[in-house]
N, C-alpha and C positions, 0 to 999 in steps of 0.2 A: 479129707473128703467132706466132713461137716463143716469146716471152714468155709468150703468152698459154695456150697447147698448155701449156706449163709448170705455171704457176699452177692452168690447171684439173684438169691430174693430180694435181696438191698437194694439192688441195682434192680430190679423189673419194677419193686414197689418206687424208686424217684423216677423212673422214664414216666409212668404211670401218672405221678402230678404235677411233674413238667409238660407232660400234654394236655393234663384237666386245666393248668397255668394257661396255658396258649392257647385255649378254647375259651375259655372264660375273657381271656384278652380280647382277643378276635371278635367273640359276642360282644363285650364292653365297645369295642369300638365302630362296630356297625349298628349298635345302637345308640351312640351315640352320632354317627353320621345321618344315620336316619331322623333321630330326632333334628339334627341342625338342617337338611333339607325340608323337612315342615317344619319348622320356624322361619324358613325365607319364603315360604310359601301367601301369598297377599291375595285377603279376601275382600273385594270392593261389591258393598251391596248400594243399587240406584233404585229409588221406589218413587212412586208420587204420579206423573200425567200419563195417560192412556194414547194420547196425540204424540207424544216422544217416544214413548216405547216401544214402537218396532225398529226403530232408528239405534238407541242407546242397543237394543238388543242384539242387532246383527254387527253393527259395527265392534259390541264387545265382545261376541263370538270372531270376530276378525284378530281383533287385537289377541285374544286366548291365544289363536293358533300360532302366533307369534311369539307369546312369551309365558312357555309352559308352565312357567312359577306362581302366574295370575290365575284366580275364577272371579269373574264378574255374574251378579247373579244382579237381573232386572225384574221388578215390579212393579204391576199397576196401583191404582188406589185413589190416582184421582191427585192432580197438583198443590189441593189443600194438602191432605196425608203425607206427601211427600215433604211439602214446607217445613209441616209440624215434625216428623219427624227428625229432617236433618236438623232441624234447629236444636232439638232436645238431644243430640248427639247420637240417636240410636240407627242408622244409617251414614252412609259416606256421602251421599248424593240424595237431590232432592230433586227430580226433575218439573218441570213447572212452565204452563203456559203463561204465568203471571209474573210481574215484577213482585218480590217478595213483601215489599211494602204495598201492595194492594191487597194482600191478604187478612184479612181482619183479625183483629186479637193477637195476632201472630208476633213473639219477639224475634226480630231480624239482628239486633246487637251479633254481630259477629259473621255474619253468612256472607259470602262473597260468591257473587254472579259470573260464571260463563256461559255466555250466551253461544250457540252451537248451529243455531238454524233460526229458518220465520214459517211458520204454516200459518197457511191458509185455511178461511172453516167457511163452510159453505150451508145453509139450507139444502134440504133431500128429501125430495117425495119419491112416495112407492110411485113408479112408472103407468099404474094405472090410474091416477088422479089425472092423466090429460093436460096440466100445466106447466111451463116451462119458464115462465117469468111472472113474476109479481113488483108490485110495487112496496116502496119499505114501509108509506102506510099500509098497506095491502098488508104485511106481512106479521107488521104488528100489531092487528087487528086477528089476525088467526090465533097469536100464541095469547090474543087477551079475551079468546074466546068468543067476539066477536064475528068471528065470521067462521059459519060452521059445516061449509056446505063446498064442495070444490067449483059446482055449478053457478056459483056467486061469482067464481074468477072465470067462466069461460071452459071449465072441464068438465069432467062427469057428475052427474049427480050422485053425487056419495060423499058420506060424512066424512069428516074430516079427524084424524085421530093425532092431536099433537103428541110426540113423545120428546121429554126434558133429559136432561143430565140432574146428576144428582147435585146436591148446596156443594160445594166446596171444588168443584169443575173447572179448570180453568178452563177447559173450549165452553162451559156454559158460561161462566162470566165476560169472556170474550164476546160472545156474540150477543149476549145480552146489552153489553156495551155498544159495539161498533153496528151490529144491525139491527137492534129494537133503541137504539135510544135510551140503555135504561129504564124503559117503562115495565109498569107491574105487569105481571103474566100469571097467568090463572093456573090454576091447580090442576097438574096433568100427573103421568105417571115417569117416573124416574128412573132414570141406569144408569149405573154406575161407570159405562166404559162406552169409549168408543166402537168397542166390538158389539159389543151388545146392543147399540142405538141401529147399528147398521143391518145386524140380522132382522132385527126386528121390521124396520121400517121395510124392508125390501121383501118381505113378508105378509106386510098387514097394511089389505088394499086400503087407501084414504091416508096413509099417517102420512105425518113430516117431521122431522126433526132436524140437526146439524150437525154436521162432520167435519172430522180434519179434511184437507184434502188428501192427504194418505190412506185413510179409507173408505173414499167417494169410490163405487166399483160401478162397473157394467149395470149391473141392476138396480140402479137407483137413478133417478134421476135430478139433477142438480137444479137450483131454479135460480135466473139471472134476476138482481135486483136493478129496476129500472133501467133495462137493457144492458147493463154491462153485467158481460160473465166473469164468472170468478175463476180466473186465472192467472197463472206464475207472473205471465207479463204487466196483468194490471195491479196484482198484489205489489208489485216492486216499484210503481208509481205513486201506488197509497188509489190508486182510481177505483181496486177496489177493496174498502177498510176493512172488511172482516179477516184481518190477521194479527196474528203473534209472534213477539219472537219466542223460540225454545230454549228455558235458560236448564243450567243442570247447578245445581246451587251446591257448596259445601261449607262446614264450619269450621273460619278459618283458614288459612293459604294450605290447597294443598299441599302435600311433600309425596317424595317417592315415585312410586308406580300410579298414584290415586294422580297426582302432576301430571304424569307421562301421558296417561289414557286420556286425559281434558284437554291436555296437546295433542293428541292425536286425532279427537273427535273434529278438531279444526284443520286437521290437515290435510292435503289437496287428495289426498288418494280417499277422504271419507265424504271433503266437499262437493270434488268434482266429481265424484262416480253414485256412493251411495246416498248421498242425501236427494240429488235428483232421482235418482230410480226407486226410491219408494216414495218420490211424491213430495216431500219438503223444497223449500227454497235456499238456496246458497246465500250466507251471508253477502258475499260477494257480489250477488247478482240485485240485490237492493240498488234501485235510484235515489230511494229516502231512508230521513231513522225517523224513529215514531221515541221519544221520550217516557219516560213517568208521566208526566203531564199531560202526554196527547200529542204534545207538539211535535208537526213536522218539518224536518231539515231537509233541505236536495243535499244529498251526496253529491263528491264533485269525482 
C-alpha cells in the first residue's frame, strides 16, 4: 500500500512538469512568433515640405490599409529639414519642393530623386484687399516694401501686411525664384508651414503671402500675374512659372517596402485620383520639363 501512495505521487509529481514543460514551450514559442512579427514590421518616416505633405500623407494612410506590416509616419519642417535630414540618414525620405542641389551647404553625395508630382504656388491675398491681379513688377514691389498701401493697386485703402515663409522653404524659394525674380525682399514676419501662412493671411485684413496650390481655399483670394491665372492648364505650359516639381528624396536606392511605396506614390490609382483632388498636378499631365538649370523642354 506504501508502494503504492509512492508510485502514485511519482506519477502526479512528472505529469506536473511535463505540463510546466509544455507551457513553458508554448510561451517560448509565441514569443517567439511575436517577436518575428515585429521584426517584419517596417517603419517608413517622410519629413521636410509642407506643400507635399498632405499628398505623402493621405496616400501613405492608403498604402497602410493595404499592408498591415507598414506605418508611414509624415512630417512637416519645411524642404530644407527634410534635405538635411535624409541626407544625414536620420529619416527615410526627404520630401522637398527643391532639386536637392539647390539647397545650400547641403551634401547630396548619394540622395536619389523621385519626383511624384509638380505644384503650383500662387500669391493670396485676404479677400478684403479688393485686388485680383497684379503686375510682377507690381508684385515685387510689395514683397520689397515698396508699395504699402492696397489703394496703390486699385483696392482698398489699407495697409498692406506681407507674410514670408520661413529661410529654408522650398515654396519660399520657389517663388522667390519664378515670381520676384530673385530680388531682395524686405523684412517681414515668417511661418514656417503652409498651413500656417493660409490661416493667417485669410484672417488678417490687408496681408499677402503664397501658397501651394493645395492650399489656396475659398477664403483667400488668388491674384493673377499679368493676366494670366495660376492654373493646372497653364502650369503644364510653363505659361504660368510659379511651379515645382515634388520630389521625395532618399539615401541611396530604395529596397523593400520603402521601393514599394515610391512605386506606388506614382502609380495610376495615386496619379489619377489623388494627386488631382487635393490639388497637385499629375506628372503626366506636363506639356514641359523644367531642368536644374531652368531650362524648358516640350514634352512630346
Amino acid at each position: 500500500m506504501k508502494k503504492a501512495v509512492t508510485f502514485g505521487a511519482l506519477a502526479v509529481t512528472m505529469t506536473v512538469l511535463l505540463a510546466g514543460c509544455g507551457s513553458s514551450s508554448a510561451t517560448s514559442t509565441k514569443s517567439t512568433s511575436s517577436s518575428s512579427n515585429k521584426a517584419k514590421t517596417t517603419k517608413i518616416v517622410a519629413t521636410g515640405s509642407t506643400a507635399l505633405q498632405p499628398l505623402v500623407e493621405q496616400a501613405g494612410q492608403e498604402y497602410q490599409n493595404e499592408h498591415a506590416n507598414v506605418t508611414i509616419n509624415v512630417q512637416g519642417g519645411g524642404s530644407g529639414a527634410g534635405l538635411s535630414q535624409v541626407a544625414k540618414g536620420s529619416v527615410n525620405i526627404g520630401n522637398s519642393d527643391l532639386f536637392a542641389q539647390e539647397q545650400s551647404g547641403l551634401d547630396t553625395k548619394g540622395l536619389v530623386d523621385h519626383k511624384v508630382a509638380v505644384v503650383g504656388m500662387a500669391p493670396v491675398v485676404n479677400k478684403d484687399a479688393g485686388v485680383t491681379n497684379v503686375s510682377k513688377a507690381q508684385l515685387v514691389k510689395i514683397f520689397q516694401g515698396k508699395i504699402t498701401n492696397w489703394k496703390e493697386l486699385g483696392g482698398k485703402s489699407e495697409k498692406i501686411t506681407v507674410v514670408n515663409r520661413a529661410q529654408g522653404s522650398g515654396t519660399r524659394a520657389t517663388f522667390e525664384k519664378w515670381g520676384l525674380n530673385n530680388a531682395k525682399v524686405a523684412t517681414s514676419q515668417e511661418q514656417d508651414s503652409n498651413g500656417t501662412v493660409q490661416k493667417i493671411v485669410s484672417t488678417t485684413p490687408g496681408a499677402i503671402s503664397y501658397l501651394a496650390f493645395s492650399y489656396v481655399k475659398s477664403n483667400l483670394q488668388e491674384l493673377s500675374i499679368d493676366n494670366v491665372k495660376p492654373t493646372e492648364a497653364n502650369v503644364a505650359t510653363n505659361k504660368w512659372k510659379i511651379w515645382a516639381y515634388e520630389h521625395m528624396y532618399t539615401k541611396g536606392q530604395p529596397k523593400g517596402e520603402l521601393a514599394d511605396f515610391l512605386t506606388y506614390m506614382t502609380s495610376k490609382s495615386v496619379q489619377g485620383s489623388l494627386v488631382k483632388k487635393l490639388g497637385y498636378i499629375p506628372l503626366t499631365s506636363m506639356k514641359v520639363d523644367r531642368g536644374l538649370s531652368g531650362k524648358i523642354t516640350t514634352l512630346k
